[in-house]
N, CA, C and O atoms as a GROMACS GRO file, in nm:
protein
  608
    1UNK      N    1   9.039  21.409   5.396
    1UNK     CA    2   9.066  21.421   5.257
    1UNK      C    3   8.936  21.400   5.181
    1UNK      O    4   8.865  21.319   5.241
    2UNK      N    5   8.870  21.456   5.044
    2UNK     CA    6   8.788  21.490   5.017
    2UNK      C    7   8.851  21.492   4.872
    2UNK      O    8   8.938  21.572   4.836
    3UNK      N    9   8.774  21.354   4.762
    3UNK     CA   10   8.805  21.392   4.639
    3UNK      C   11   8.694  21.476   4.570
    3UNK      O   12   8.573  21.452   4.565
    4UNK      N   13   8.764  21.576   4.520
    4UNK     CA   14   8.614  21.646   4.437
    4UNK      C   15   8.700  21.646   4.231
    4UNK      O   16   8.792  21.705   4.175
    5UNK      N   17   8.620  21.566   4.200
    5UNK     CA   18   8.600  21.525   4.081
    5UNK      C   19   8.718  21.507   4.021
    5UNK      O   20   8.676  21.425   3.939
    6UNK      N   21   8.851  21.518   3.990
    6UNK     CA   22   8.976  21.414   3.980
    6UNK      C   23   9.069  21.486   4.062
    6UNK      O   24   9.177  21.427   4.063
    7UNK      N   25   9.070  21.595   4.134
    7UNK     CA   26   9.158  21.633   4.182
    7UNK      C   27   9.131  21.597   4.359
    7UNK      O   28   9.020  21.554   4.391
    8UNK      N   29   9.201  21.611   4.430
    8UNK     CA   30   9.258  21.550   4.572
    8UNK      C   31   9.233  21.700   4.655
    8UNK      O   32   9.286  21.798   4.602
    9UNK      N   33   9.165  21.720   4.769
    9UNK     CA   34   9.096  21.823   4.822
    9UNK      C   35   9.162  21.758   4.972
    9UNK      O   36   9.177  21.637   4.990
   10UNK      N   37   9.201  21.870   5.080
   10UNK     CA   38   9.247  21.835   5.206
   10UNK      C   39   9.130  21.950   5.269
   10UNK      O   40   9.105  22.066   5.237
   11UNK      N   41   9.073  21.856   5.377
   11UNK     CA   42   9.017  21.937   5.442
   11UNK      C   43   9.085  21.960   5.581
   11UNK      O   44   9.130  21.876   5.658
   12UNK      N   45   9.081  22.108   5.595
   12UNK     CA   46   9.159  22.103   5.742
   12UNK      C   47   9.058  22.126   5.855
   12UNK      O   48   8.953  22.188   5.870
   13UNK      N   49   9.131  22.051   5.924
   13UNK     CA   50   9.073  22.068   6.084
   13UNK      C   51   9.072  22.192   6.136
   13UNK      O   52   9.143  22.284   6.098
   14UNK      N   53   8.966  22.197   6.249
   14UNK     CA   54   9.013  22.294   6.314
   14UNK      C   55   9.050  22.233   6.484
   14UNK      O   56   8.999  22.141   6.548
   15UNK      N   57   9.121  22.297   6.506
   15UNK     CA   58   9.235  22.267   6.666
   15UNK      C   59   9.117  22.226   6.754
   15UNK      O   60   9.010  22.269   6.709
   16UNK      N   61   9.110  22.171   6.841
   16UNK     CA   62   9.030  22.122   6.973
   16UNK      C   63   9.034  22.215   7.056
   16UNK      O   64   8.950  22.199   7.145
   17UNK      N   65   9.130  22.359   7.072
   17UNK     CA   66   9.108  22.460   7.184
   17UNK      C   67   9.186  22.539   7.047
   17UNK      O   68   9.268  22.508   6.961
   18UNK      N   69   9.096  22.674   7.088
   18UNK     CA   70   9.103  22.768   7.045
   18UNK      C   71   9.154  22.881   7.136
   18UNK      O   72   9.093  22.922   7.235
   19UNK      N   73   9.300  22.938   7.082
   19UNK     CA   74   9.303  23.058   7.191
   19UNK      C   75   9.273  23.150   7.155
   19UNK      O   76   9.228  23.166   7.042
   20UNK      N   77   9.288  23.240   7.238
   20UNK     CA   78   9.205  23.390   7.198
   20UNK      C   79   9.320  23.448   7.083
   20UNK      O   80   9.417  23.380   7.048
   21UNK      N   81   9.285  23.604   7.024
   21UNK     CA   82   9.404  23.567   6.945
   21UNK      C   83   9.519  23.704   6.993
   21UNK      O   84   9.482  23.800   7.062
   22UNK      N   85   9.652  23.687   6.943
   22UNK     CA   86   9.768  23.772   7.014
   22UNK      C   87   9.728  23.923   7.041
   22UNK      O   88   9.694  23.977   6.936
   23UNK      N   89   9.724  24.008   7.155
   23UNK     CA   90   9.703  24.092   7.190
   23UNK      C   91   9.783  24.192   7.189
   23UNK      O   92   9.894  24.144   7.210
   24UNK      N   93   9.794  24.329   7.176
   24UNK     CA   94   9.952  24.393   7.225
   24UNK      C   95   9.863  24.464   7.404
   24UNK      O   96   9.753  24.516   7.415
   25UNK      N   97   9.946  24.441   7.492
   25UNK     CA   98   9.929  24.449   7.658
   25UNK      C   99   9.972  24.593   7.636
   25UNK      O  100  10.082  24.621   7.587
   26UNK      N  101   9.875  24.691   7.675
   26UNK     CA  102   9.934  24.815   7.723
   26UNK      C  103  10.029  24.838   7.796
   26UNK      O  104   9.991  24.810   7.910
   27UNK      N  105  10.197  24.895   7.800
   27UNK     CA  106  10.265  24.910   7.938
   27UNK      C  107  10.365  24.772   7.941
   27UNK      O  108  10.442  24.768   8.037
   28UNK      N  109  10.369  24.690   7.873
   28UNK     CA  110  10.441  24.560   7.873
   28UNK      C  111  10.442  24.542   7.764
   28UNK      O  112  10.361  24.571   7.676
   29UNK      N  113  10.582  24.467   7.760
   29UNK     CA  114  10.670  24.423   7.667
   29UNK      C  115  10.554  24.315   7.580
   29UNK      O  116  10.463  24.253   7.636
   30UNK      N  117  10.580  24.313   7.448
   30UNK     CA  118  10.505  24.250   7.375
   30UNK      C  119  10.518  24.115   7.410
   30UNK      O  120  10.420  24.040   7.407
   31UNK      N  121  10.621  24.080   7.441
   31UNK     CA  122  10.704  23.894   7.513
   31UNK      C  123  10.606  23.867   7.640
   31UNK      O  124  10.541  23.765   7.663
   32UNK      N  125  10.612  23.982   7.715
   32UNK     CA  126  10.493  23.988   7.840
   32UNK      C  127  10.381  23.941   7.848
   32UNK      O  128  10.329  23.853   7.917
   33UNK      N  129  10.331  24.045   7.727
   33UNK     CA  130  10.153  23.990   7.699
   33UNK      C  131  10.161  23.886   7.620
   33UNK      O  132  10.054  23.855   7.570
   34UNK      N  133  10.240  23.830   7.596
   34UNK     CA  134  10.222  23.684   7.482
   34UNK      C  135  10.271  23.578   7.584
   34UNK      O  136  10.239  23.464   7.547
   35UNK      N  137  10.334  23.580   7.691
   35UNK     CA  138  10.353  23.499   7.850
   35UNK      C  139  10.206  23.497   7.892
   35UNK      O  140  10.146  23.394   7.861
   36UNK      N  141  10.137  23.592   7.956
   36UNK     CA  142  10.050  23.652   8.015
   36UNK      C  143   9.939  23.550   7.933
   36UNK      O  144   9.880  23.458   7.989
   37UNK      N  145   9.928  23.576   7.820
   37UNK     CA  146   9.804  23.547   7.742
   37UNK      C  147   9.826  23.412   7.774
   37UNK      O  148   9.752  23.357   7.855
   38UNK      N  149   9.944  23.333   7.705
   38UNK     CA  150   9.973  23.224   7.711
   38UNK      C  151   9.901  23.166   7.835
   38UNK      O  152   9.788  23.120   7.823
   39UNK      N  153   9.944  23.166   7.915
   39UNK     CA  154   9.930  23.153   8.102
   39UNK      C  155   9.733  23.165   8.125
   39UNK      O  156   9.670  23.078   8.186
   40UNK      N  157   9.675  23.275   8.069
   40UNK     CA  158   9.538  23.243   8.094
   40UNK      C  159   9.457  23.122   8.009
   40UNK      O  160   9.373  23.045   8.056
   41UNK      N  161   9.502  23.128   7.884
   41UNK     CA  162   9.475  23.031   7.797
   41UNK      C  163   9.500  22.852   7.864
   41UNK      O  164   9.423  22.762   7.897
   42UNK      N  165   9.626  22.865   7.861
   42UNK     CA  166   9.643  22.766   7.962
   42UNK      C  167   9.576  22.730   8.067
   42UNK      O  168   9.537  22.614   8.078
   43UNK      N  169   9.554  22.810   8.147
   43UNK     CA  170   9.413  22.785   8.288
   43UNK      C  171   9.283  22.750   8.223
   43UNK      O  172   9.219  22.649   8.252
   44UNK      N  173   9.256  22.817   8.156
   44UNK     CA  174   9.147  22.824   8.148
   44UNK      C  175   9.094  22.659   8.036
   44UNK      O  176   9.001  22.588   8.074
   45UNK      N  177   9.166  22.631   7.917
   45UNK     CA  178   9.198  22.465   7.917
   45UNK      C  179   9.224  22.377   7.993
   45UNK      O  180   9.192  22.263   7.958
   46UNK      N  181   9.298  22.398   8.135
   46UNK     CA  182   9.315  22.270   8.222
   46UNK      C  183   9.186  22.300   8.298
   46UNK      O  184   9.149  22.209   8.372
   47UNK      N  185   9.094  22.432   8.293
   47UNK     CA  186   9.011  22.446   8.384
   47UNK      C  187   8.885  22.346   8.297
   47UNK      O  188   8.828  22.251   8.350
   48UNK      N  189   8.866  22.386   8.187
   48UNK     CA  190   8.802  22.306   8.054
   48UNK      C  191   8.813  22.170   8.096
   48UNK      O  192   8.718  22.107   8.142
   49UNK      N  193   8.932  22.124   8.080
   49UNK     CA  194   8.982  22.010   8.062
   49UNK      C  195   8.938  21.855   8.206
   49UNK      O  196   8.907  21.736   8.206
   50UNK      N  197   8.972  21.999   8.335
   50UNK     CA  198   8.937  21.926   8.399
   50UNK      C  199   8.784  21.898   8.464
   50UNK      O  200   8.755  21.817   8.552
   51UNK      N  201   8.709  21.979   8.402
   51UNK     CA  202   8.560  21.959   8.377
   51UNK      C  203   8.523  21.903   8.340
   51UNK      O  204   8.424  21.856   8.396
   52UNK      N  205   8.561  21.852   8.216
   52UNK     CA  206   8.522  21.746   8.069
   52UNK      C  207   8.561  21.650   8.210
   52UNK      O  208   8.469  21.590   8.265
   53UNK      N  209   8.683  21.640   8.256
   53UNK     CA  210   8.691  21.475   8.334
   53UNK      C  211   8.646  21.433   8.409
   53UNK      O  212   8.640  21.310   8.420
   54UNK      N  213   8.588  21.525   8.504
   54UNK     CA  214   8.470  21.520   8.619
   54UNK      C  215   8.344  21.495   8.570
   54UNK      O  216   8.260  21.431   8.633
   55UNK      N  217   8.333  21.530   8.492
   55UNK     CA  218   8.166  21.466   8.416
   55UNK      C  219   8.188  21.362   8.344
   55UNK      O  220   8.104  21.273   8.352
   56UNK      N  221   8.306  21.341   8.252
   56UNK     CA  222   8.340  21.184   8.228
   56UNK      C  223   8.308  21.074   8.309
   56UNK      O  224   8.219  20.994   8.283
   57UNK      N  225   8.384  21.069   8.411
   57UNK     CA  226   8.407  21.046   8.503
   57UNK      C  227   8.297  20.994   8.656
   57UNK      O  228   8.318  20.909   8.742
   58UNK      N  229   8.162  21.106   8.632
   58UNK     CA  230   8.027  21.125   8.684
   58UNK      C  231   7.954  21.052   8.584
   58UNK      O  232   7.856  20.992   8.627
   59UNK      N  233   7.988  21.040   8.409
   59UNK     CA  234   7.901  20.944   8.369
   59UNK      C  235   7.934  20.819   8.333
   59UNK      O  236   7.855  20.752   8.267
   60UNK      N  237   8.069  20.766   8.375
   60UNK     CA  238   8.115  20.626   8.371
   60UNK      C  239   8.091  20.564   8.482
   60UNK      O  240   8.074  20.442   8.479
   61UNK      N  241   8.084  20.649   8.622
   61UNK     CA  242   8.001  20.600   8.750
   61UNK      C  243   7.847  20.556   8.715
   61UNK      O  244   7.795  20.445   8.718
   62UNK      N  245   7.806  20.651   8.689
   62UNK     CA  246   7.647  20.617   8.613
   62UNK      C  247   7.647  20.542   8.537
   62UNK      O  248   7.565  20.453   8.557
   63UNK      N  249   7.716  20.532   8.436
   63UNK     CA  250   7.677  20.408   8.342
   63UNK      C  251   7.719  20.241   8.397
   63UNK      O  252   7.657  20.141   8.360
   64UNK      N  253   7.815  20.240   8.476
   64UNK     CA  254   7.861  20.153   8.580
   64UNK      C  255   7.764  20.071   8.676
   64UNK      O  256   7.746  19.954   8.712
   65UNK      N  257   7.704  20.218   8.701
   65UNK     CA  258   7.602  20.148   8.862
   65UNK      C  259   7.445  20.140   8.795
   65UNK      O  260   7.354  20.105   8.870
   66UNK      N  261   7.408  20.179   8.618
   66UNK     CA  262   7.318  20.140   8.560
   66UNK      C  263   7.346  19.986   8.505
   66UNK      O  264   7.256  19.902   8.495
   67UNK      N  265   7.495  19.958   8.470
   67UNK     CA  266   7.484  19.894   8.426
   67UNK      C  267   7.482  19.727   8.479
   67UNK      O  268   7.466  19.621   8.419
   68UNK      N  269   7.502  19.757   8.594
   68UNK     CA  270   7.542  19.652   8.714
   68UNK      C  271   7.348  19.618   8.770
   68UNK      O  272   7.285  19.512   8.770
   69UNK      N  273   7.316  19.724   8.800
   69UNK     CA  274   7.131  19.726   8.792
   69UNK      C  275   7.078  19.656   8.696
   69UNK      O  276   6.993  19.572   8.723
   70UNK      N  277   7.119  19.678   8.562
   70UNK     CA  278   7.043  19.605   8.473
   70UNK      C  279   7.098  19.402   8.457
   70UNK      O  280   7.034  19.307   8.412
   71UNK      N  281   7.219  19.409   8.511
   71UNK     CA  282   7.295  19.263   8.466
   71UNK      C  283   7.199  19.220   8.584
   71UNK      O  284   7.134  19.116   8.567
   72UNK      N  285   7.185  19.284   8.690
   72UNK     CA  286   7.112  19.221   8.814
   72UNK      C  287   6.997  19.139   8.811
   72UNK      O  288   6.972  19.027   8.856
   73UNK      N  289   6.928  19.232   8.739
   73UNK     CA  290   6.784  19.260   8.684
   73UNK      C  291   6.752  19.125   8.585
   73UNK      O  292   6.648  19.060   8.576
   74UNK      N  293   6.850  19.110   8.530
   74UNK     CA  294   6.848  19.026   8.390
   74UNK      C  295   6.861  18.907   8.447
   74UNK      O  296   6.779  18.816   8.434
   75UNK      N  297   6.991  18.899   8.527
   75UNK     CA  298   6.981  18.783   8.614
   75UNK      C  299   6.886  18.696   8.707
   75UNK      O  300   6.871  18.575   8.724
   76UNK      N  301   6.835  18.797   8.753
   76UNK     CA  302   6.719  18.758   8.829
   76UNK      C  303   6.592  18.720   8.707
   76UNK      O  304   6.524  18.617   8.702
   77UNK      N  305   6.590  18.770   8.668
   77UNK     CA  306   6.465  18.752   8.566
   77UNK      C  307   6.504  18.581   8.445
   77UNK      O  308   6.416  18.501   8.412
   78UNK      N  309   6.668  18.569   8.402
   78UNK     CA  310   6.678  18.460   8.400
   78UNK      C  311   6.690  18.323   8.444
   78UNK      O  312   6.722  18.222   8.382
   79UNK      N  313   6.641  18.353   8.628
   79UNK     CA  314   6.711  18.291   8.721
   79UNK      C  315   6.507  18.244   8.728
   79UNK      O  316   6.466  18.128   8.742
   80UNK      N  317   6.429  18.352   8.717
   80UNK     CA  318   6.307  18.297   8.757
   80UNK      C  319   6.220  18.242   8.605
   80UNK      O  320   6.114  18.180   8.600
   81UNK      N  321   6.301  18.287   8.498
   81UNK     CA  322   6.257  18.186   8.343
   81UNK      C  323   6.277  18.062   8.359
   81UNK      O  324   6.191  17.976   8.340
   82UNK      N  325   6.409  18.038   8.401
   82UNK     CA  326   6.489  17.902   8.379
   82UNK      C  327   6.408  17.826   8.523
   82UNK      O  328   6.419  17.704   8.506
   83UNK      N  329   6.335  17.852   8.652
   83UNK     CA  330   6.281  17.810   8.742
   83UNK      C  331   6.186  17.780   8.664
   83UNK      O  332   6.198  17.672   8.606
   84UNK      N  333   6.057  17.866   8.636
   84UNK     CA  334   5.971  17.845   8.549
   84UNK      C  335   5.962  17.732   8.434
   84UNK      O  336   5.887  17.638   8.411
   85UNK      N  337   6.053  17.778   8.386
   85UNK     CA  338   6.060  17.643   8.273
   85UNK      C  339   6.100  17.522   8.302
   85UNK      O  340   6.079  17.431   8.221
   86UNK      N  341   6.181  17.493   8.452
   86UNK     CA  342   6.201  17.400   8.497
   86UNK      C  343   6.064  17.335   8.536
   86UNK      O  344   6.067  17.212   8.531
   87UNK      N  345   5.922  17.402   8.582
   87UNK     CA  346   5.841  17.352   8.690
   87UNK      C  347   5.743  17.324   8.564
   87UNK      O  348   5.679  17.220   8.576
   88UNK      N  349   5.720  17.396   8.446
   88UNK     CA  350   5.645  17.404   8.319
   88UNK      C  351   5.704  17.214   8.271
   88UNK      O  352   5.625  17.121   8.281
   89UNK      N  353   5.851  17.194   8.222
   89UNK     CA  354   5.846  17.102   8.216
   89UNK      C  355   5.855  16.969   8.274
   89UNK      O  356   5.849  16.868   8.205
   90UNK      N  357   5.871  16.968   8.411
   90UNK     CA  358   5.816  16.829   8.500
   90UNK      C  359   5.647  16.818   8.516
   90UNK      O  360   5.586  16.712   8.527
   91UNK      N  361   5.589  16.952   8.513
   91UNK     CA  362   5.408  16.965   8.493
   91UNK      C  363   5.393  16.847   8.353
   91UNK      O  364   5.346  16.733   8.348
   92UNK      N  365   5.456  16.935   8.249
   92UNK     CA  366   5.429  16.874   8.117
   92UNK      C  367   5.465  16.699   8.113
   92UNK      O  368   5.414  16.618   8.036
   93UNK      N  369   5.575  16.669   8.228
   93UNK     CA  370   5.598  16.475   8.251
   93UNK      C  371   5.500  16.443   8.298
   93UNK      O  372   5.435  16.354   8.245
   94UNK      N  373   5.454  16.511   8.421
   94UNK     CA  374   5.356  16.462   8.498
   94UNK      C  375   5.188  16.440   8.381
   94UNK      O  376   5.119  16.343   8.354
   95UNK      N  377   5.186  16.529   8.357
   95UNK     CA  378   5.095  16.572   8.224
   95UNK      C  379   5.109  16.452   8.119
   95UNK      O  380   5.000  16.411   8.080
   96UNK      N  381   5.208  16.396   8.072
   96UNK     CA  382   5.188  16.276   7.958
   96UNK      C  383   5.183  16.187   8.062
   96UNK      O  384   5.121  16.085   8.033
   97UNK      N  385   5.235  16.191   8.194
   97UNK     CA  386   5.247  16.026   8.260
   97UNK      C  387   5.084  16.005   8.293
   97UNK      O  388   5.034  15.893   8.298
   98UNK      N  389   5.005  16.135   8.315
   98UNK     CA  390   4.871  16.080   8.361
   98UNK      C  391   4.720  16.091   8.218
   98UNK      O  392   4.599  16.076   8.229
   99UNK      N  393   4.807  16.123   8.098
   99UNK     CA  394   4.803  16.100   7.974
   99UNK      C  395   4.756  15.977   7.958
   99UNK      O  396   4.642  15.941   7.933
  100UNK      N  397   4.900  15.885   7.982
  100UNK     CA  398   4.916  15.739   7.895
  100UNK      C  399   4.814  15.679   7.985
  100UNK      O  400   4.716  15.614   7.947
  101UNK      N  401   4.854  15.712   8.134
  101UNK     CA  402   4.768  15.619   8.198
  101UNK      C  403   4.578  15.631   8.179
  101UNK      O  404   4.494  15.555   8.229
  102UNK      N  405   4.553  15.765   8.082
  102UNK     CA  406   4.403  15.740   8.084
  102UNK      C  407   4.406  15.690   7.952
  102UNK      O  408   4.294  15.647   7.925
  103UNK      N  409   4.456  15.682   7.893
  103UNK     CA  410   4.472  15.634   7.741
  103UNK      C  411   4.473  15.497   7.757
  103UNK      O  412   4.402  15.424   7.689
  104UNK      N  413   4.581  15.440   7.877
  104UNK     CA  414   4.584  15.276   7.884
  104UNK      C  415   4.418  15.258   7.966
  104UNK      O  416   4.360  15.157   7.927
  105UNK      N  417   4.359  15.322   8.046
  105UNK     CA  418   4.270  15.281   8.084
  105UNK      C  419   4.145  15.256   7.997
  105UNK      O  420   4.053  15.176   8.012
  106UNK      N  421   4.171  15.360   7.889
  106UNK     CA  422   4.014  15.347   7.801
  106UNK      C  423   4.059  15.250   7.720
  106UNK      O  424   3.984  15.160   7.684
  107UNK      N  425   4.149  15.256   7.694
  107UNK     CA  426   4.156  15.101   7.620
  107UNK      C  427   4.108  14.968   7.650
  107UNK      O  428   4.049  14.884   7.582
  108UNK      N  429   4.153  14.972   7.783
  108UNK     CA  430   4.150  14.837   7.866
  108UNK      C  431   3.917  14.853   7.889
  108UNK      O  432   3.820  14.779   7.877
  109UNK      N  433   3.943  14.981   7.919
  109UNK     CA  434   3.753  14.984   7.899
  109UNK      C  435   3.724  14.942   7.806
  109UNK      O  436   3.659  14.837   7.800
  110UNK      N  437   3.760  15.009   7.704
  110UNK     CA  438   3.706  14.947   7.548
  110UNK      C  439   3.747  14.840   7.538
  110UNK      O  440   3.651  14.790   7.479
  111UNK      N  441   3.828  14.748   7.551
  111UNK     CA  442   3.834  14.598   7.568
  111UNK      C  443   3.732  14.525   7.612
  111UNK      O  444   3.660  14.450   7.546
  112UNK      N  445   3.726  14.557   7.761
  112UNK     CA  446   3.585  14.536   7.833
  112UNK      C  447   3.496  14.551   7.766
  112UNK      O  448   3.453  14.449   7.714
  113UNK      N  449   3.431  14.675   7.736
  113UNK     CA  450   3.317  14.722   7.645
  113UNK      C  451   3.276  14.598   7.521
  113UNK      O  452   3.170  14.538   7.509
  114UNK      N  453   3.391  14.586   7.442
  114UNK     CA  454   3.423  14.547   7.334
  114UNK      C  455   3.401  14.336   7.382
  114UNK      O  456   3.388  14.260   7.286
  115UNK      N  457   3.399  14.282   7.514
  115UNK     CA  458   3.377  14.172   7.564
  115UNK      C  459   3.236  14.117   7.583
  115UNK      O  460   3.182  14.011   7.552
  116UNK      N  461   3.193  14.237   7.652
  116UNK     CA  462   3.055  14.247   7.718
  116UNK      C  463   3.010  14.236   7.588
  116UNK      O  464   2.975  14.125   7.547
  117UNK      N  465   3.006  14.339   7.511
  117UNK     CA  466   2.928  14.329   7.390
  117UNK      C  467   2.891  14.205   7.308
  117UNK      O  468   2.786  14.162   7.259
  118UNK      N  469   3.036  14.162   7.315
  118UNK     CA  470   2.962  14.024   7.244
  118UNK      C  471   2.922  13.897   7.316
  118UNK      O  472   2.879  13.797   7.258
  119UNK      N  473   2.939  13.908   7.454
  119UNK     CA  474   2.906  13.843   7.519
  119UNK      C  475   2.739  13.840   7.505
  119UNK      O  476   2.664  13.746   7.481
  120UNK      N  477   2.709  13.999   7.532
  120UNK     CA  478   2.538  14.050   7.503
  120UNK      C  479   2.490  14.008   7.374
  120UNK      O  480   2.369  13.992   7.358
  121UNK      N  481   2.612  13.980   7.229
  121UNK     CA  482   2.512  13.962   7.147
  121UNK      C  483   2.503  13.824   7.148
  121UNK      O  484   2.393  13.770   7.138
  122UNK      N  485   2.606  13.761   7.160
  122UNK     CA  486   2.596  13.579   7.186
  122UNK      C  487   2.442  13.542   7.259
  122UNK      O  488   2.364  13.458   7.214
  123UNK      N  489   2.418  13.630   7.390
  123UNK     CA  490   2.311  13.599   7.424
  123UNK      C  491   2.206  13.635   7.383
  123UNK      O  492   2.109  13.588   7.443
  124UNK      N  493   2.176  13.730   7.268
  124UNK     CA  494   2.070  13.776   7.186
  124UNK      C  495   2.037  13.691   7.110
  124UNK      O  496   1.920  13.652   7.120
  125UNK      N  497   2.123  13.633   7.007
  125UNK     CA  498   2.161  13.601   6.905
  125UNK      C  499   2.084  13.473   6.984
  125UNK      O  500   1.963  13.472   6.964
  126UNK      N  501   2.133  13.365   7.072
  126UNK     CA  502   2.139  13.260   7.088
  126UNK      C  503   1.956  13.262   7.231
  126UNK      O  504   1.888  13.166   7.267
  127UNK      N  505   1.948  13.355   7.255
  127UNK     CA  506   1.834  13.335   7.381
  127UNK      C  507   1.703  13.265   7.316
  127UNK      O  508   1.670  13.191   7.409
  128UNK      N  509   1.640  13.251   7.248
  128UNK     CA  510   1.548  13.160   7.158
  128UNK      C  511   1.586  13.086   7.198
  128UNK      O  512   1.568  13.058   7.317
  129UNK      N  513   1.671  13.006   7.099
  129UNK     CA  514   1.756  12.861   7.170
  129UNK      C  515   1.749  12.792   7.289
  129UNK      O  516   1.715  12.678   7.320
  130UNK      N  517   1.807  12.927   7.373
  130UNK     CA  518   1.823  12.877   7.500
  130UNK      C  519   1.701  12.882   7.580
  130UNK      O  520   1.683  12.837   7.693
  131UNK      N  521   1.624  12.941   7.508
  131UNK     CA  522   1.489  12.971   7.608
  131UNK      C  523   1.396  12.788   7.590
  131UNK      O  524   1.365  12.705   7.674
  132UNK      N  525   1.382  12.794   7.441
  132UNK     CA  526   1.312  12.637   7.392
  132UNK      C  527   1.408  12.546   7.491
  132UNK      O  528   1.332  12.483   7.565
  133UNK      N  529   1.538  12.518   7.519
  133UNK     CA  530   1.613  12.408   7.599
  133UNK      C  531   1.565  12.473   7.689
  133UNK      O  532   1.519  12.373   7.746
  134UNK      N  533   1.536  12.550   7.751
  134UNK     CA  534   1.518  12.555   7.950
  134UNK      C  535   1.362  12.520   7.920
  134UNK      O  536   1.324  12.454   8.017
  135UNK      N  537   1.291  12.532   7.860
  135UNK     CA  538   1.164  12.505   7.828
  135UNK      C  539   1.141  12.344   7.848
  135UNK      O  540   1.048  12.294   7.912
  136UNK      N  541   1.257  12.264   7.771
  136UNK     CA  542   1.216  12.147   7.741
  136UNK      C  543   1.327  12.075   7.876
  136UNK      O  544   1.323  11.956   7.906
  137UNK      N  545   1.395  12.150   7.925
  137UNK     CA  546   1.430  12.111   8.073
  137UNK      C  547   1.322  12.105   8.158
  137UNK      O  548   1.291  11.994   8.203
  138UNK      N  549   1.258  12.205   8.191
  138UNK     CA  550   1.199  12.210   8.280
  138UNK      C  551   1.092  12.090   8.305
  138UNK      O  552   1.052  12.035   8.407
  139UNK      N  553   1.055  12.068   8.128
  139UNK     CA  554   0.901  12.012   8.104
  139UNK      C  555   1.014  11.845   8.170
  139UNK      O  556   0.974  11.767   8.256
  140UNK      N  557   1.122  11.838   8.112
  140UNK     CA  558   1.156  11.660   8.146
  140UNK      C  559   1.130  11.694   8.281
  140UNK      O  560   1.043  11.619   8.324
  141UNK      N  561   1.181  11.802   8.394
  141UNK     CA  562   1.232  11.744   8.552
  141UNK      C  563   1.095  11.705   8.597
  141UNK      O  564   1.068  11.608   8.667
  142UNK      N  565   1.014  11.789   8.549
  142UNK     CA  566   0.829  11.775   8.587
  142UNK      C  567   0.840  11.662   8.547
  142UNK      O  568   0.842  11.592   8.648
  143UNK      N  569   0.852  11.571   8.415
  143UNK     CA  570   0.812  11.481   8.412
  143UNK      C  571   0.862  11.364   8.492
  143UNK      O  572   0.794  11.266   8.525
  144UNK      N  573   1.031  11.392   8.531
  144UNK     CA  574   1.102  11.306   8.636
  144UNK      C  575   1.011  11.303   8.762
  144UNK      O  576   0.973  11.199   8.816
  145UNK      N  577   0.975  11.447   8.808
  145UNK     CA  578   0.931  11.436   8.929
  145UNK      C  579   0.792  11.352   8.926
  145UNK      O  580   0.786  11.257   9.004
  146UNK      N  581   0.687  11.378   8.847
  146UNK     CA  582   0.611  11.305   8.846
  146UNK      C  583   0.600  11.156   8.854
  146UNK      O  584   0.526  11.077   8.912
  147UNK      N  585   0.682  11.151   8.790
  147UNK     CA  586   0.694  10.961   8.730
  147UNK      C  587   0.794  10.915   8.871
  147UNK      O  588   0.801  10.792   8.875
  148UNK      N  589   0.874  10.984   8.988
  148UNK     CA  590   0.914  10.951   9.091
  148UNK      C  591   0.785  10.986   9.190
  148UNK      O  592   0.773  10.916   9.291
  149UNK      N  593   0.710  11.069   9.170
  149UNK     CA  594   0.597  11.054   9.279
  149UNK      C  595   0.478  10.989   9.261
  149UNK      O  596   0.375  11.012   9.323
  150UNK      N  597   0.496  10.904   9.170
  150UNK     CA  598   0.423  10.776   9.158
  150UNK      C  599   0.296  10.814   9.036
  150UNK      O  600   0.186  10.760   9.032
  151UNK      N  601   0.340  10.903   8.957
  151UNK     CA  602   0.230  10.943   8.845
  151UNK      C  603   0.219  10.825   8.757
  151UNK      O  604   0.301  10.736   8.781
  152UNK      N  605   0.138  10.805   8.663
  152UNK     CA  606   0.150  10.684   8.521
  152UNK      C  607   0.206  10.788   8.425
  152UNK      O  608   0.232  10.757   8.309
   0.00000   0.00000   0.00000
């Protein structure tokens, strides 16, 4: 149906088989050739008909055994993502576990680092000091030793 501008328009179809059209049969009854005609028309649609179903039929096999190929295909290919991403993320555990552990180690260095250091500056800071006391150690034991080996 087809409105064209206020009025209501039917469009007609045309038939899905077309027969040829009524003939008069030389020599036979007009009922004859309209049997007759009938009868080839007829063959020649189931002959139609059953063509269309054999190639139907040839491409629902095909689309069947494409389509069973491709679910295969897909499968497999989601079967080796989901492997993949399985081995990607225990890499990526293994990956933060040996992470933290260099992270805890430089720390624990820089602790160290951070010990030594002031250990080094204590002794900067303070070696003068300590140098005049080992100085004035040394000078008493000399003088112990002396004054025990019978010096005045």
């Amino acid at each position: 149906m087809k409105a064209k501008g206020s009025k209501l328009v039917l469009a007609q179809q045309e038939p899905p088989v077309k027969f040829n059209a009524y003939k008069n049969n030389a020599g036979a009854s007009p009922v004859m050739g309209l049997i007759e005609q009938i009868i080839e028309d007829s063959k020649k649609v189931e002959s139609e008909a059953t063509a269309a179903e054999t190639q139907a039929q040839a491409d629902y096999e095909s689309f069947v055994k494409d389509s069973t190929a491709l679910i295969k295909s897909l499968d497999e290919a989601v079967g080796a993502k989901t492997k993949a991403s399985a081995t990607a993320e225990s890499e990526l555990a293994e990956s933060k576990g040996d992470h933290e552990a260099a992270v805890g180690e430089l720390e624990s260095l820089a602790a160290y680092e951070a010990d030594l250091h002031g250990e080094c500056d204590w002794v900067m800071k303070n070696f003068e000091i300590r140098q005049k006391a080992r100085l004035q150690e040394m000078e008493a034991i000399q003088a112990a030793k002396a004054i025990l080996s019978g010096a005045k």
